[in-house]
matplotlib code that plots the C-alpha trace (Angstrom):
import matplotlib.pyplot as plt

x = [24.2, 24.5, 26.4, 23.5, 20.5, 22.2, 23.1, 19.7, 18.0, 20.4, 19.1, 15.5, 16.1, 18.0, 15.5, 12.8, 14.8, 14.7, 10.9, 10.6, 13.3, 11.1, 8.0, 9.1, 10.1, 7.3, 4.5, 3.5, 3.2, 1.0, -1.8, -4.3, -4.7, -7.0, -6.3, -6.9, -3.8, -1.9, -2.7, 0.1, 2.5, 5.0, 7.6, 9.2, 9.0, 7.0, 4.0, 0.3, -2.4, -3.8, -7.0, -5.5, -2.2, 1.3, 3.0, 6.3, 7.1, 10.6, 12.1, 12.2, 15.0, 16.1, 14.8, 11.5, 11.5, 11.9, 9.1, 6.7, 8.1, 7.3, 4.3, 2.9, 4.0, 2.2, -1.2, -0.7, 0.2, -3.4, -5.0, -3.5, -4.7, -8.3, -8.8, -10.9, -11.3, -9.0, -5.7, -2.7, -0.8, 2.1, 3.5, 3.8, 0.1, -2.2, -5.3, -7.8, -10.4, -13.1, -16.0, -19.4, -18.3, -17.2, -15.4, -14.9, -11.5, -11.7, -13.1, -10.7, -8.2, -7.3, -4.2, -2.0, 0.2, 0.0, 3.1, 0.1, -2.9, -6.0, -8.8, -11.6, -14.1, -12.5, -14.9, -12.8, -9.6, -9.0, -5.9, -4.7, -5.1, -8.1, -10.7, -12.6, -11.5, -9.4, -10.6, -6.6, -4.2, -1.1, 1.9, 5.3, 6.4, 9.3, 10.2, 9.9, 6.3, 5.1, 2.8, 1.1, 1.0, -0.9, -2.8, -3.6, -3.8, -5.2, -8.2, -8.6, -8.9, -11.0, -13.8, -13.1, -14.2, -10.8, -12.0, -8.3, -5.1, -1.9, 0.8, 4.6, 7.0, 10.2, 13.0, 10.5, 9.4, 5.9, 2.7, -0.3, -3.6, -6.9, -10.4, -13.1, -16.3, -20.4, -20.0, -17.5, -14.9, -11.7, -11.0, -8.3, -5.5, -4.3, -0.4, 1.4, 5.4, 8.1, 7.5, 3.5, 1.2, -1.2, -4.8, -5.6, -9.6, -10.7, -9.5, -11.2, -8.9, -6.0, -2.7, 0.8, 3.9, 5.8, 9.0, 8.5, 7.5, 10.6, 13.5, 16.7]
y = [29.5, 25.8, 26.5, 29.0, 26.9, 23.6, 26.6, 27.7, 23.9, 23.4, 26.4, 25.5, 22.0, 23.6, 25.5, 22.6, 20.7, 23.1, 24.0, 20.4, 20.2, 23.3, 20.9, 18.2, 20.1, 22.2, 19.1, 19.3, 15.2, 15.6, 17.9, 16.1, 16.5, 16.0, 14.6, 17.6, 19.0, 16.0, 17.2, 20.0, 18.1, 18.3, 16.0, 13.0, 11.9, 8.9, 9.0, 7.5, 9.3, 7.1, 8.6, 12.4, 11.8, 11.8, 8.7, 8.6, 5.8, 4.7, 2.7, -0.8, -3.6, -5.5, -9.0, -6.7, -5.6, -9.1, -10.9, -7.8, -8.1, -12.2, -12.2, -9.2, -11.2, -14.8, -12.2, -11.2, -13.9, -15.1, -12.2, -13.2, -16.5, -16.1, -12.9, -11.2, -7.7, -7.3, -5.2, -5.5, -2.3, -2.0, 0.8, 3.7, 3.3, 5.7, 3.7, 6.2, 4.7, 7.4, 7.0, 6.9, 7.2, 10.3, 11.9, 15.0, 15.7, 17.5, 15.2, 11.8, 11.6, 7.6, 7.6, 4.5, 2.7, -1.2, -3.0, -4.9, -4.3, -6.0, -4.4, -6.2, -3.4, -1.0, 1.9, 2.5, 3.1, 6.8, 8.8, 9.5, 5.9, 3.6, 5.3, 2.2, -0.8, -3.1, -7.2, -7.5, -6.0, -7.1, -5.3, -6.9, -6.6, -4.8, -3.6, 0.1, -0.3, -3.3, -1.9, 0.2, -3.1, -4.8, -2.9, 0.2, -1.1, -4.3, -2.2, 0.6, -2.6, -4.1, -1.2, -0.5, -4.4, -5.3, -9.5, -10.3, -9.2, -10.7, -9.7, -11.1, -11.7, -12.0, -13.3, -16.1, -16.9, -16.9, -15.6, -14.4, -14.2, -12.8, -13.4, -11.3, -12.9, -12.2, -10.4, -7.9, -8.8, -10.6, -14.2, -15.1, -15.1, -18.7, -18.5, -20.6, -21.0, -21.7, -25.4, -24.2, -23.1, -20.2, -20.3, -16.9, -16.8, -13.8, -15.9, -19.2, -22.5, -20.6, -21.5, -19.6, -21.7, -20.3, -21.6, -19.0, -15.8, -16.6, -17.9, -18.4]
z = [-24.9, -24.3, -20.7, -19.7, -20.5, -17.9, -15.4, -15.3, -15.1, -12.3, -10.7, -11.3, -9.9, -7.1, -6.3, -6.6, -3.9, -1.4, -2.0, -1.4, 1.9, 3.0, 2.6, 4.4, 7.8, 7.4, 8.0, 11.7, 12.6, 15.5, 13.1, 11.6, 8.0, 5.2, 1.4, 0.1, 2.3, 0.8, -2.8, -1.9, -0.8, -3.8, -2.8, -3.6, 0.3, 0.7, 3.8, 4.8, 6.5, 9.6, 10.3, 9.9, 11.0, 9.1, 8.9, 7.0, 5.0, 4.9, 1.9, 1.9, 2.5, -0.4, 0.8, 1.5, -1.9, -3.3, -1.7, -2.8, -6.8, -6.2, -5.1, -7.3, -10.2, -8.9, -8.7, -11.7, -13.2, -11.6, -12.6, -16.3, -16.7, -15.6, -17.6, -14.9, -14.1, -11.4, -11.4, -9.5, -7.8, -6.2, -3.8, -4.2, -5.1, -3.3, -1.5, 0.0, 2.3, 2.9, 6.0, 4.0, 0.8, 0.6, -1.6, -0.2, -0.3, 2.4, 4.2, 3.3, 6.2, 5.8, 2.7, 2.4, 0.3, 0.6, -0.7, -3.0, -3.8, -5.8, -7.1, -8.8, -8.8, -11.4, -10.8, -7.6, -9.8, -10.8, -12.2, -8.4, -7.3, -6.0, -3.8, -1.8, -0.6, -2.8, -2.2, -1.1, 0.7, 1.1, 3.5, 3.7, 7.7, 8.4, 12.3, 11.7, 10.4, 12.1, 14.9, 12.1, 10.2, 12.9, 14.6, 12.9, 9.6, 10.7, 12.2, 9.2, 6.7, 8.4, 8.6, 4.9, 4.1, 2.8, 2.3, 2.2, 4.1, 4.1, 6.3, 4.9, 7.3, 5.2, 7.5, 9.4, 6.0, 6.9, 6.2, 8.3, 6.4, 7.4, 5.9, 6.3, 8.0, 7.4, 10.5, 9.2, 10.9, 10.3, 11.4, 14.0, 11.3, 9.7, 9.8, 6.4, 6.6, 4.1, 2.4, 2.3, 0.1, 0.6, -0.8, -2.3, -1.4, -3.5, -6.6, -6.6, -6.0, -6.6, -4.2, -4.4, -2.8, -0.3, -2.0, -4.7, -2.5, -0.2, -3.0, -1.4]

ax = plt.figure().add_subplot(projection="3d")
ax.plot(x, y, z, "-o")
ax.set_aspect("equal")
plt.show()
């Protein structure tokens, strides 16, 4: 009895797998797409929607993974000691960024999954993730995602009112933060490298060192 119930959760999770390998050829990366088409995709595969369109979301380097871990933990170590309302995510953490405030899912076609994000205004956080703009954003650079980083990104955060965005650059040991003006847009960028510290603007006279995002 024992052997037949494992033979048949094998089979179930065999056949999960391929329902899932089926999935993931069976996405059209030139269509665009809705959230509501995203909702069936039962995979474990790991992808953004850019305005409609597919973007795959490969897993990260170790260094990349380390800076994220150490720089989640300063936040909410922050987030800790001033006993605010904010929260801290980390990816995979759906962020949907909807025109109009829409909720339509049907009508959501922007899907992403910052390496960090803070979210003050906790009405925008729901069972499948945050719907809205968190006050930060923060995406660790990597070559493969770069371009999406800043450019794409850059521009879809910037409409969505995103006040803070940090992009991490872990081998230059750097760090390129932008602010968002009155005007709605973001300022020219003010770069910080290793031996710095980085003033995080959301949270009042609060600075993280570089020394502890980049340990060697």
């Amino acid at each position: 009895m024992t052997n037949l119930f494992t033979d048949l959760k094998k089979k179930d999770y065999l056949c999960e797998k391929i329902k899932q390998i089926i999935m993931v050829y069976s996405i059209d990366l030139t269509k665009r797409y809705s959230y509501a088409d995203y909702l069936t995709w039962i995979d474990d595969v790991r992808r953004e929607l850019i305005e409609g369109i597919v973007k795959m979301m490969p897993a990260p380097l170790s260094k990349h993974a380390e800076v994220s871990s150490n720089i989640s933990w300063h936040l909410e170590n922050v987030v800790r000691k001033k006993k605010g309302n904010c929260k801290v995510f980390h990816a995979p953490f759906d962020v949907r960024l909807p025109k109009d405030c829409n909720n339509d899912n049907n009508k959501i076609h922007t899907v992403v999954q910052p390496d960090i994000s803070v979210i003050c205004d906790l009405s925008k956080i729901d069972k499948r993730g945050c719907c809205g703009a968190p006050d930060m954003i923060v995406e660790i650079f990597s070559p493969s995602t770069g371009k999406r980083d800043l450019h794409d990104k850059f521009l879809i955060y910037q409409e969505a009112g995103v006040r803070e965005y940090w992009i991490v650059y872990p081998e230059n040991e750097a760090v390129n933060v932008f602010y968002l003006q009155g005007d709605g847009k973001y300022d020219g960028g003010h770069v910080y490298e290793f031996e710095g510290k980085v003033p995080v603007r959301i949270f009042e006279g609060v600075m993280i060192d570089l020394k502890d995002i980049f340990e060697r």
